[in-house]
C-alpha atoms as a printed R data frame, in Angstrom:
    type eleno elety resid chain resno       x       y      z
1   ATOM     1    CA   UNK     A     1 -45.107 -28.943 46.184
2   ATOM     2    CA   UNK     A     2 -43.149 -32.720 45.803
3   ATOM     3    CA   UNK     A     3 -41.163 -31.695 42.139
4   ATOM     4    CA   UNK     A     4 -38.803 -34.386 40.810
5   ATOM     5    CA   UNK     A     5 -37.566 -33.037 37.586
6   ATOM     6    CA   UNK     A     6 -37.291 -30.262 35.056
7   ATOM     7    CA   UNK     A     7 -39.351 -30.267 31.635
8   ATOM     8    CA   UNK     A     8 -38.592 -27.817 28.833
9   ATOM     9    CA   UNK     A     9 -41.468 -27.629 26.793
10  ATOM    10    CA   UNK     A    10 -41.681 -26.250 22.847
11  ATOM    11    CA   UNK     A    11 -39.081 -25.992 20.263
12  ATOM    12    CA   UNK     A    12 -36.144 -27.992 18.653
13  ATOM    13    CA   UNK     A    13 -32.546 -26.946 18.520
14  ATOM    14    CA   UNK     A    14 -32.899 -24.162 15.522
15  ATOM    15    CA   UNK     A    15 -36.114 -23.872 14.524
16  ATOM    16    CA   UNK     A    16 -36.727 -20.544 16.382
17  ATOM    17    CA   UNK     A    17 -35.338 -17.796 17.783
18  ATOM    18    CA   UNK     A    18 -36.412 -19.302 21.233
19  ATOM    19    CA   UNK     A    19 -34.243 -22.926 21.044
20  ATOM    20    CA   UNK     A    20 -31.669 -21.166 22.013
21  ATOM    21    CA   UNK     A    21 -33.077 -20.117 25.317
22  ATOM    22    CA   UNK     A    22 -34.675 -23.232 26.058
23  ATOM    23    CA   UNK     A    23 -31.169 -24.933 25.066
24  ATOM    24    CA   UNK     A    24 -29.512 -23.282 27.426
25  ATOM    25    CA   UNK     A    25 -31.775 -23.937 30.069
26  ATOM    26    CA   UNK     A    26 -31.817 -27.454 29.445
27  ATOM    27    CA   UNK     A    27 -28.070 -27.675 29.572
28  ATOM    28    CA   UNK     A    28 -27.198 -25.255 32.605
29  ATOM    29    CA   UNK     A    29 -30.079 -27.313 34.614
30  ATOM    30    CA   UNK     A    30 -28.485 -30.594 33.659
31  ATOM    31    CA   UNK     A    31 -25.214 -29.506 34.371
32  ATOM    32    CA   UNK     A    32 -26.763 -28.346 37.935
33  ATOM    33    CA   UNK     A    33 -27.888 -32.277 38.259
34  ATOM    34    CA   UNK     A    34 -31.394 -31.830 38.194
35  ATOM    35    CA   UNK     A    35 -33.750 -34.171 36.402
36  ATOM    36    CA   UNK     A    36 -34.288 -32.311 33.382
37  ATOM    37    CA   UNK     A    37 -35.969 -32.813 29.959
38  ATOM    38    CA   UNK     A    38 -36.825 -31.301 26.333
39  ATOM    39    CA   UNK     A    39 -39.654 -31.770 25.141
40  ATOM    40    CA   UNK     A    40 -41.408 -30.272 21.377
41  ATOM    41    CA   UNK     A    41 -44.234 -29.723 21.061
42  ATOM    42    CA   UNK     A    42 -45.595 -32.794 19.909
43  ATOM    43    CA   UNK     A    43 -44.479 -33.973 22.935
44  ATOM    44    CA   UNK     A    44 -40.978 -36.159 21.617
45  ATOM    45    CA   UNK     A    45 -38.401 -35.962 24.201
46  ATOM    46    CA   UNK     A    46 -35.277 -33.878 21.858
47  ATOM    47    CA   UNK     A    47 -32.719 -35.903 24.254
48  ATOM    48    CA   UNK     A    48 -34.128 -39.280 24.203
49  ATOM    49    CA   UNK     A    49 -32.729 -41.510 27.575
50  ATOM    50    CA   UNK     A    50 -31.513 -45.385 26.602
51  ATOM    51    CA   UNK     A    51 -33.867 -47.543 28.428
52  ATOM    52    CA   UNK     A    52 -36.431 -44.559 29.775
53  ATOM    53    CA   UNK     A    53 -39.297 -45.428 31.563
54  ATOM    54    CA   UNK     A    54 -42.114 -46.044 29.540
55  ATOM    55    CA   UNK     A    55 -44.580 -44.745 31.809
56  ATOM    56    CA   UNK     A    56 -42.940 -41.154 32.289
57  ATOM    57    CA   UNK     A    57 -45.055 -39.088 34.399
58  ATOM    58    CA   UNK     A    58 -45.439 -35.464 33.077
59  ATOM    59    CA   UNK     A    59 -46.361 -34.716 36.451
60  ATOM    60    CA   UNK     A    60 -44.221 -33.160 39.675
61  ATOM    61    CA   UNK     A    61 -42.478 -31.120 37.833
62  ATOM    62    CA   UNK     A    62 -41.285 -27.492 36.988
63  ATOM    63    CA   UNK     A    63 -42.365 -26.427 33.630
64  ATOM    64    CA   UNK     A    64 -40.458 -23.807 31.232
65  ATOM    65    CA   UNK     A    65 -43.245 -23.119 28.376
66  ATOM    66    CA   UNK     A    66 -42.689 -20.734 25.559
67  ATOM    67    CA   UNK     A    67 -46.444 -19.566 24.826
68  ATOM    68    CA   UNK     A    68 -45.429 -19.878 20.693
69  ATOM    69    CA   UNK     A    69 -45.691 -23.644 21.425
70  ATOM    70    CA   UNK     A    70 -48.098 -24.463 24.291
71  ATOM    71    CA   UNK     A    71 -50.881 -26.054 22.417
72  ATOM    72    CA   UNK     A    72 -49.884 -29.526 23.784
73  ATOM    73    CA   UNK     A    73 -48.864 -28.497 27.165
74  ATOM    74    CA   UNK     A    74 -49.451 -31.355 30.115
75  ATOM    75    CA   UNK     A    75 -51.602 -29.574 32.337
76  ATOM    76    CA   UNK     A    76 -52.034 -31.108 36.003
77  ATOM    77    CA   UNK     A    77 -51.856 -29.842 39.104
78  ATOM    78    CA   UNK     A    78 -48.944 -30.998 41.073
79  ATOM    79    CA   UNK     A    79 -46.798 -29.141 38.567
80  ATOM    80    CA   UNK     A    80 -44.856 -25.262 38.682
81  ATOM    81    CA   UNK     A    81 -45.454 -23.624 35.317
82  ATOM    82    CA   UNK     A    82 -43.088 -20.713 34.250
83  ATOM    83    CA   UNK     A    83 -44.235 -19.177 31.111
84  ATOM    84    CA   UNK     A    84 -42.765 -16.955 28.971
85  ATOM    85    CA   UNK     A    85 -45.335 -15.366 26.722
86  ATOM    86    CA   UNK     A    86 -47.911 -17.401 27.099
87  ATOM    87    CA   UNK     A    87 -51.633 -16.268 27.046
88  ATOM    88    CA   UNK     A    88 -53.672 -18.168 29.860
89  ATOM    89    CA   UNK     A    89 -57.454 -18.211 30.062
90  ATOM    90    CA   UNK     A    90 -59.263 -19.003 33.061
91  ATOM    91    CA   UNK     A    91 -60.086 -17.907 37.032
92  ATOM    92    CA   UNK     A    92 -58.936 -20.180 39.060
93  ATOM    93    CA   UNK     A    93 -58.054 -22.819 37.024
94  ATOM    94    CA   UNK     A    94 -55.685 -21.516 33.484
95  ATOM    95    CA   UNK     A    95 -54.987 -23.142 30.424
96  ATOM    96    CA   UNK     A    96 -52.558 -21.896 27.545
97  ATOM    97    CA   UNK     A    97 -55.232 -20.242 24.720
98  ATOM    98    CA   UNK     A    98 -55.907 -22.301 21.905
99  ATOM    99    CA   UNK     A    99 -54.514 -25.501 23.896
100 ATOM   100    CA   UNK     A   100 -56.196 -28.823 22.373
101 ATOM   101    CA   UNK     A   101 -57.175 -30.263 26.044
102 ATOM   102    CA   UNK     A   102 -56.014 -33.619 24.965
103 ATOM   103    CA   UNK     A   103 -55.142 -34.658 28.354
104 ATOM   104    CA   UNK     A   104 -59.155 -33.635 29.506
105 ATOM   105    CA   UNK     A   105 -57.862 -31.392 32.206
106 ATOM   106    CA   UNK     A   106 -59.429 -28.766 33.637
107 ATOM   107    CA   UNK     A   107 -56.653 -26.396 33.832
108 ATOM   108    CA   UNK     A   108 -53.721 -25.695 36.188
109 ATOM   109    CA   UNK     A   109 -54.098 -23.639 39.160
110 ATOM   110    CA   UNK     A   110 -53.540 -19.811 39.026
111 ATOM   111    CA   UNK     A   111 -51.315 -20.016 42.248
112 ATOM   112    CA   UNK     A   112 -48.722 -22.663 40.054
113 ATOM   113    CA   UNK     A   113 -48.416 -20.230 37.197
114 ATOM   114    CA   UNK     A   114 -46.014 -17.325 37.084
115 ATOM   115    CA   UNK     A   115 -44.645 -14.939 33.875
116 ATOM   116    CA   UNK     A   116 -41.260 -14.842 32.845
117 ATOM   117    CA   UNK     A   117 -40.100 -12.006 30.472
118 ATOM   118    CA   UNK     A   118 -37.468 -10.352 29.429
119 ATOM   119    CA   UNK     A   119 -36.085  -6.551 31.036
120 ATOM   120    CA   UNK     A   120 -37.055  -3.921 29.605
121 ATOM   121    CA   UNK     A   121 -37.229  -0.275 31.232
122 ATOM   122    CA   UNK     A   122 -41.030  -0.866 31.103
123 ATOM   123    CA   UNK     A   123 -40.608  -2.987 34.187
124 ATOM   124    CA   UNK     A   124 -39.236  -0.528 36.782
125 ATOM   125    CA   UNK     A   125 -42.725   0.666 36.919
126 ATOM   126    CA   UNK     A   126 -43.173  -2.462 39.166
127 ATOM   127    CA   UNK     A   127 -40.636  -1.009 41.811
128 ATOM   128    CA   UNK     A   128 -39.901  -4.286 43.039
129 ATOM   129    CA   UNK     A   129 -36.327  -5.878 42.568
130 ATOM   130    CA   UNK     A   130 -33.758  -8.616 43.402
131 ATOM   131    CA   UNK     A   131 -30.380  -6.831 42.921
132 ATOM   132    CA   UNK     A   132 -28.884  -4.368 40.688
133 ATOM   133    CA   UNK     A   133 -28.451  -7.286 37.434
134 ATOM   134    CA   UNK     A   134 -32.082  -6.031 36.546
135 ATOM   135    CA   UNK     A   135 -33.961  -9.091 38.128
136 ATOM   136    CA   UNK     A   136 -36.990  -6.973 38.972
137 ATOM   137    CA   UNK     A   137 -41.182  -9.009 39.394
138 ATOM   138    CA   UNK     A   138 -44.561  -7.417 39.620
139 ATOM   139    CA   UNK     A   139 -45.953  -6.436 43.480
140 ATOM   140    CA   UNK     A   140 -48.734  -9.453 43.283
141 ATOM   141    CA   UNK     A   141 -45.646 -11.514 42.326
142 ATOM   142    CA   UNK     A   142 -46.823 -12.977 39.381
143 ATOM   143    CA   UNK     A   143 -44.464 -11.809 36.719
144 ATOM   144    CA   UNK     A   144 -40.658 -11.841 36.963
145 ATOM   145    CA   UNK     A   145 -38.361  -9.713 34.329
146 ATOM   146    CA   UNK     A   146 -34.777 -10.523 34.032
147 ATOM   147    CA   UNK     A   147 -32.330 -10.078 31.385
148 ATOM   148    CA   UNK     A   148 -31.362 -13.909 29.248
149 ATOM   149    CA   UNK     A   149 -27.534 -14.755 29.537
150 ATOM   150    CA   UNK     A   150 -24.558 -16.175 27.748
151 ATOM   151    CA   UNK     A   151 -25.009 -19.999 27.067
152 ATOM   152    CA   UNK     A   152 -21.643 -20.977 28.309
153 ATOM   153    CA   UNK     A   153 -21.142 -22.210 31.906
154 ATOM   154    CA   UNK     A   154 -18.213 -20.602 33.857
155 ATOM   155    CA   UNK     A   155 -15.893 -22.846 33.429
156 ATOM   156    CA   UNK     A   156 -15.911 -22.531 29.933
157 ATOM   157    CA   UNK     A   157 -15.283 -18.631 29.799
158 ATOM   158    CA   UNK     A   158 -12.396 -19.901 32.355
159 ATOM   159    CA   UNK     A   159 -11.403 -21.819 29.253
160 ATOM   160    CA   UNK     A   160 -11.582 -18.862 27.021
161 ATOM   161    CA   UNK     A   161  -9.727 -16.750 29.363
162 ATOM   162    CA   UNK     A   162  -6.692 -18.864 29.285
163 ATOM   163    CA   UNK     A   163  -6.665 -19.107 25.576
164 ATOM   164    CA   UNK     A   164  -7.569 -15.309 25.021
165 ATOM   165    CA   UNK     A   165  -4.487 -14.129 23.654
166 ATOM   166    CA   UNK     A   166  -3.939 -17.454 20.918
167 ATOM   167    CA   UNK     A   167  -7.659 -16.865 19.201
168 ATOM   168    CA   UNK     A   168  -6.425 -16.655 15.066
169 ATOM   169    CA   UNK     A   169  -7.990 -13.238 14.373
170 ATOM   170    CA   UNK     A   170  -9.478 -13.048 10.860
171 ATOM   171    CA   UNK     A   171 -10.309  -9.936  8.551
172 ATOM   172    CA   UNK     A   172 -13.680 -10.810  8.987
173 ATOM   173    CA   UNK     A   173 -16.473  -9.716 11.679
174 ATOM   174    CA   UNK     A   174 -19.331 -12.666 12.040
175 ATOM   175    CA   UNK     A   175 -22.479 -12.488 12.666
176 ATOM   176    CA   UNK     A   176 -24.730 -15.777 13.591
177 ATOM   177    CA   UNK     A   177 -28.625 -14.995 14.060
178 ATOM   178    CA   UNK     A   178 -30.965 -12.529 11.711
179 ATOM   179    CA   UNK     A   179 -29.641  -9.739 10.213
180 ATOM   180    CA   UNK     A   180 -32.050  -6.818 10.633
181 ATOM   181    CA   UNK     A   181 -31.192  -3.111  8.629
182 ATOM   182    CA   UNK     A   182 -28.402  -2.294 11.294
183 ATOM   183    CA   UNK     A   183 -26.681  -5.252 10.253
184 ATOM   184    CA   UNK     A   184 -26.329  -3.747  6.427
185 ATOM   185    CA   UNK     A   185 -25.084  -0.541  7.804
186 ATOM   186    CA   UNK     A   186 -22.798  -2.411  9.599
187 ATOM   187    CA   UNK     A   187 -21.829  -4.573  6.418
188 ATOM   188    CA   UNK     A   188 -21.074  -1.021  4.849
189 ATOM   189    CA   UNK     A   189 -19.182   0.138  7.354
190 ATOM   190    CA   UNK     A   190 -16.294  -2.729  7.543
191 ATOM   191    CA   UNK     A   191 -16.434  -2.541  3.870
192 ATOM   192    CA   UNK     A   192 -14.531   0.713  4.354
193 ATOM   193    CA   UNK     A   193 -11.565  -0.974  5.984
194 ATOM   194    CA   UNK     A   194 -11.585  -4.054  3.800
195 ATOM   195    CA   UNK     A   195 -13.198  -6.359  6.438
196 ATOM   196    CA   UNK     A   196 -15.657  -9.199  5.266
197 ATOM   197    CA   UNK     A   197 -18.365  -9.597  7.011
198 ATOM   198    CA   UNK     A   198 -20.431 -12.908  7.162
199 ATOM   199    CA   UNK     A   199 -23.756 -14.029  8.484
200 ATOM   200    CA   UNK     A   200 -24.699 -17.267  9.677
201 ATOM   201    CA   UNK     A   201 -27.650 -19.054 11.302
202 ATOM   202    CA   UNK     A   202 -30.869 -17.341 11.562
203 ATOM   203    CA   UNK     A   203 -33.104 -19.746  9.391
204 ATOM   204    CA   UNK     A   204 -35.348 -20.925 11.835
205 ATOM   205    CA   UNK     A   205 -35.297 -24.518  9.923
206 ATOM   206    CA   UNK     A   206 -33.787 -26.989 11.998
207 ATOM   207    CA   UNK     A   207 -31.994 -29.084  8.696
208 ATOM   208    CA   UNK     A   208 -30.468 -25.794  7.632
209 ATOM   209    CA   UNK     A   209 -26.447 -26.114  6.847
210 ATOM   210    CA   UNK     A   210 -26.330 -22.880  8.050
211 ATOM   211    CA   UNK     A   211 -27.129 -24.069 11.919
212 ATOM   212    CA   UNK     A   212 -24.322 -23.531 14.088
213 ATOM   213    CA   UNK     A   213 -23.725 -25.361 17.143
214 ATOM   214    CA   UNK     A   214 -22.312 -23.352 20.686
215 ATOM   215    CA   UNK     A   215 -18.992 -24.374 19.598
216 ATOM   216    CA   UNK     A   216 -19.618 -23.083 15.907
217 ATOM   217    CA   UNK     A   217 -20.778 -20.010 16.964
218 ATOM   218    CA   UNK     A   218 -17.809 -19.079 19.520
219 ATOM   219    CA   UNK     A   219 -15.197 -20.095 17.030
220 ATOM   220    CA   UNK     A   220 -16.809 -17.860 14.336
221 ATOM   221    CA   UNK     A   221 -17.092 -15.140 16.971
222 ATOM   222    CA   UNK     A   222 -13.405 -15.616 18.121
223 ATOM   223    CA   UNK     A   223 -11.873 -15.240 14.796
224 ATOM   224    CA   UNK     A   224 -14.047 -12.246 14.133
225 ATOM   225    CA   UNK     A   225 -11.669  -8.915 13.974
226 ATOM   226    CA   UNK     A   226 -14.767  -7.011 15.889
227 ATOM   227    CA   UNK     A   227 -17.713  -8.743 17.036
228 ATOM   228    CA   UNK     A   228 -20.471  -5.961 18.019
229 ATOM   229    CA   UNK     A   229 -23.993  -7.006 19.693
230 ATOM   230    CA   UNK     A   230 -25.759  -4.195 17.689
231 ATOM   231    CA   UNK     A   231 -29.423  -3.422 18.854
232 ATOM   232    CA   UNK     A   232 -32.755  -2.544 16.786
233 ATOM   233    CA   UNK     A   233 -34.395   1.294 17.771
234 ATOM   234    CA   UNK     A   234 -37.368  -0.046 19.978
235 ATOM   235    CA   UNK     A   235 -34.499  -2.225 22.079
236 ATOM   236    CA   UNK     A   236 -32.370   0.219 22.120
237 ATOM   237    CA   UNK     A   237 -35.742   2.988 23.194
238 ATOM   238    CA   UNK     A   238 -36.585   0.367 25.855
239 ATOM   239    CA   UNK     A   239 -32.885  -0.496 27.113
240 ATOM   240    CA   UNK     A   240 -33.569  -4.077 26.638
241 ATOM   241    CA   UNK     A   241 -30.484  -6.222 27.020
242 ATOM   242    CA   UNK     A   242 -29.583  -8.824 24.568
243 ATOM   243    CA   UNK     A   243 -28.111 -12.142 25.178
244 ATOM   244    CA   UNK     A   244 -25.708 -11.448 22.430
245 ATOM   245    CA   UNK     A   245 -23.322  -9.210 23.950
246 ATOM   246    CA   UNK     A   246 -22.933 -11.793 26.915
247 ATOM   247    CA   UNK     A   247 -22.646 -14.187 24.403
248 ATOM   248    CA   UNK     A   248 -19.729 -12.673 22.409
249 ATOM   249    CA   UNK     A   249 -17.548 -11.168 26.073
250 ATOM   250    CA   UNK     A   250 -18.133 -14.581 27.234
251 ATOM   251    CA   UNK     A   251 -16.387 -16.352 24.005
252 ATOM   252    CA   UNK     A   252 -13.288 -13.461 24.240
253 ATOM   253    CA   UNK     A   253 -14.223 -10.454 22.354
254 ATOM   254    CA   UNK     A   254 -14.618  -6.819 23.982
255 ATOM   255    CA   UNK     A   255 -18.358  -5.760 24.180
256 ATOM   256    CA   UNK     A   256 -19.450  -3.635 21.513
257 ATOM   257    CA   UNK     A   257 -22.875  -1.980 21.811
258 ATOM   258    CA   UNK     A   258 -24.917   0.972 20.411
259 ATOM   259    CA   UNK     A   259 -27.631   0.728 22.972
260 ATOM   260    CA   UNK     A   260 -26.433   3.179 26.048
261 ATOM   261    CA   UNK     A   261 -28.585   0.794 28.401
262 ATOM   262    CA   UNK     A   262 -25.978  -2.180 27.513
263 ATOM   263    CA   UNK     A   263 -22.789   0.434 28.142
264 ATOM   264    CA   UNK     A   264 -24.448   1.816 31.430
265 ATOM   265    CA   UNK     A   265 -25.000  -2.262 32.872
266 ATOM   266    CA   UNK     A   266 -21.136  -2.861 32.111
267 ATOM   267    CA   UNK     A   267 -20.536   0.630 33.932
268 ATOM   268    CA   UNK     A   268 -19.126   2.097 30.644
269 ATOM   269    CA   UNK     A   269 -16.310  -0.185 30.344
270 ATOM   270    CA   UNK     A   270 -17.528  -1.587 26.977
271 ATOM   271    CA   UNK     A   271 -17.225   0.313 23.327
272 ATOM   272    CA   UNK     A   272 -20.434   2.930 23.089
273 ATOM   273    CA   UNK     A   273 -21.482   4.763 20.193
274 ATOM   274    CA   UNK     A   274 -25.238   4.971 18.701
275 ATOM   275    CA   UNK     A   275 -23.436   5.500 15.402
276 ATOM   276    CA   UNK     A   276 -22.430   2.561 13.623
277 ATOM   277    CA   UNK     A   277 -19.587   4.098 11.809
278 ATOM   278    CA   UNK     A   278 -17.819   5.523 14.146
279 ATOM   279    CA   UNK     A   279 -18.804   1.888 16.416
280 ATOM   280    CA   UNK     A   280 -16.445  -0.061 13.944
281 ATOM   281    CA   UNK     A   281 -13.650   3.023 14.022
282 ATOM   282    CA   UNK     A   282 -13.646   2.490 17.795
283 ATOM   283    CA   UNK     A   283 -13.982  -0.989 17.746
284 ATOM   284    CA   UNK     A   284 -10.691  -1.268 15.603
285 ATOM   285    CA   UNK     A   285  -8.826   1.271 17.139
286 ATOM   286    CA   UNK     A   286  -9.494  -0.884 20.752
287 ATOM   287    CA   UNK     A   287  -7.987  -3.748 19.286
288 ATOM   288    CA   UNK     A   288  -4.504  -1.861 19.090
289 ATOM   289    CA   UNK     A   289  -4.362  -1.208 22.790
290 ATOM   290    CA   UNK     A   290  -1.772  -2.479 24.824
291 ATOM   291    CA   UNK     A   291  -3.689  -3.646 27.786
292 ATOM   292    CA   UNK     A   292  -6.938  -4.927 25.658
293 ATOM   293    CA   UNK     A   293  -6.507  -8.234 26.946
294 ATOM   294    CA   UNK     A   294  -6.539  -7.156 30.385
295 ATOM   295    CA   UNK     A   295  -9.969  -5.037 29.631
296 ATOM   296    CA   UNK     A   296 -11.475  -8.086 27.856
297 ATOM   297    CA   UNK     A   297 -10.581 -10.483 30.870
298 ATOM   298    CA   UNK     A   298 -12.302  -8.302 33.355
299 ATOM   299    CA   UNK     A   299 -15.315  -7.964 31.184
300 ATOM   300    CA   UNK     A   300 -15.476 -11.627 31.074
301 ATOM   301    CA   UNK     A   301 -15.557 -12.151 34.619
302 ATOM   302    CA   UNK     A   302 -17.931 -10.140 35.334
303 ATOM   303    CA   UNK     A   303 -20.070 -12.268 32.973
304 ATOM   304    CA   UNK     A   304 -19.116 -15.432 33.983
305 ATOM   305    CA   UNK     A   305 -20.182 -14.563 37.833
306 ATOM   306    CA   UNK     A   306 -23.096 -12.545 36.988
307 ATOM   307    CA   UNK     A   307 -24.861 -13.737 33.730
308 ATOM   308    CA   UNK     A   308 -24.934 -17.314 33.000
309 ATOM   309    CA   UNK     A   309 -28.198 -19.328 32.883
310 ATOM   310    CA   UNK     A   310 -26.801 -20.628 36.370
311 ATOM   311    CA   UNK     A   311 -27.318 -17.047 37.937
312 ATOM   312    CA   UNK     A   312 -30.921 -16.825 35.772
313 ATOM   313    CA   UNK     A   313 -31.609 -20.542 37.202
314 ATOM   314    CA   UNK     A   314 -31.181 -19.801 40.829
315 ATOM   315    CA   UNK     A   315 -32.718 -16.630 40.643
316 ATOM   316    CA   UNK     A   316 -36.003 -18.045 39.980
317 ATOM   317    CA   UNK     A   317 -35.924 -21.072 42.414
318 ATOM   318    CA   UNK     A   318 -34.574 -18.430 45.062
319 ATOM   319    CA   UNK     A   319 -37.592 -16.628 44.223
320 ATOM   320    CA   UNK     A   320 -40.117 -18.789 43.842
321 ATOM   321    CA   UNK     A   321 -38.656 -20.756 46.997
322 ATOM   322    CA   UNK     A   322 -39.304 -24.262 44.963
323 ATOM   323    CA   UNK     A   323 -37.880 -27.163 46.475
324 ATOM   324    CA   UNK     A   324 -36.554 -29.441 43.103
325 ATOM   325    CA   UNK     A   325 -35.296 -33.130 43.783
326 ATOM   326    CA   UNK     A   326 -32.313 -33.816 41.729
């Protein structure tokens, strides 16, 4: 298969959950120098190029669909399709349901589609696996499962390594994204030691003045006295690992977690407790250790070589064995 570029199809920057993935594939891949673009769903390139070719071809190319916004997906057949949710109908020939068929096709071939979604124990049923980083695929090979990843690039958590010890810590603990019930119990719990605790981002609505940019968001996280990566009860039941706690290690804070899944990938080096309370008691007394920085720095190594959307990236080209002009 002749592919020539990269397309990220659905979303814009903050108006789901999901941007944020497809963000940092589109900026890990372009940083790799391939030929990549974002697309919404209507279709409008989100990174216009000066001067593009009018007559862009949607075709030879290696697709990254979200199945929340697939109804205007180019379907053709000289194309790779990696879709994350997405429910496909058809034999031989699949389309995304509820697709509008505006480009009259009849489909893409089964053999050009594969699922992408995120580790969960539920996947070790499949027995199948890359390495120990929980990159695991079904035996027919048509569904991979891996873990998503901080959204810096190494040499930015090089950056944060050098500056690790000047961050301005704040009494404050931030939190960018949804707050769910922990996050209250968590809110009660710094209350106790006089620590403010702040929430940004999460809107979904793309104008908000809430949005934070990557930047934004480590900043806030930096100057955060704790910054845990707290999990709901069904993540936590199926050891699913969140891109938030590479996230926050990769920006310069220790990794705080009450999932035991989370502690057991970072071989128990992180903080642990399923009790929030006694999380934040932890979490505080950590930051009076002598040799925290030293802790923190190996943490972030181990994220920087093993869980950045350049590992994810080459993962699934190793995988799929595509060959991807750049």
């Amino acid at each position: 298969m002749d592919l020539n570029k990269v397309i990220i199809w659905g979303h814009e920057l903050h108006n789901h959950t999901h941007s944020y993935i497809h963000n940092a594939f589109y900026r890990t891949f372009k940083y790799l120098g391939y030929n990549v673009y974002w697309f919404n769903e209507d279709a409008q390139n989100n990174y216009p190029i000066s001067n593009q070719e009018v007559d862009f071809s949607f075709n030879n190319a290696l697709y990254i669909v979200h199945g929340l916004e697939s109804k205007n997906l180019p379907l053709n057949e000289t194309s790779f399709y990696i879709g994350h949710n997405v429910e496909w109908c058809g034999d031989e020939y699949k389309i995304p349901a509820k697709h509008n068929l505006k480009n009259e096709s009849k489909g893409i071939p089964s053999n050009n589609i594969i699922g992408l979604q995120v580790y969960t124990k539920d996947c070790l049923q499949y027995l199948n696996y890359k390495n120990d980083k929980n990159y695991y695929y079904t035996s027919d090979k048509k569904c991979i499962f891996m873990p998503w990843a901080t959204d810096l690039l190494p040499h930015e958590i090089d950056e944060n390594i050098k500056n690790l010890e000047s961050f301005e810590i704040k009494d404050i603990s931030n939190f960018i994204g949804m707050p769910l019930e922990h996050n209250l119990h968590l809110k009660e719990a710094l209350k106790k030691y006089n620590i403010k605790y702040e929430v940004y981002g999460g809107t979904f609505d793309k104008n908000s003045e809430r949005n934070k940019s990557i930047e934004e968001n480590m900043k806030l996280i930096q100057e955060s006295i704790i910054a845990p990566a707290l999990q709901t009860e069904w993540q936590i039941e199926k050891n699913y690992i969140p891109c938030r706690i590479f996230k926050n290690i990769s920006y310069g804070k220790m990794g705080i977690t009450n999932s035991e899944a989370v502690y057991e990938l970072f071989n128990k080096k992180i903080i642990y407790s399923p009790n929030i309370e006694e999380l934040v008691k932890k979490s505080l007394e950590f930051n009076k250790n002598e040799n925290r920085f030293n802790i923190i720095k190996e943490l972030m190594i181990e994220v920087r070589d093993n869980h950045t959307y350049i590992n994810r990236i080459n993962f699934i080209i190793d995988f799929l064995n595509l060959d991807i002009k750049k």
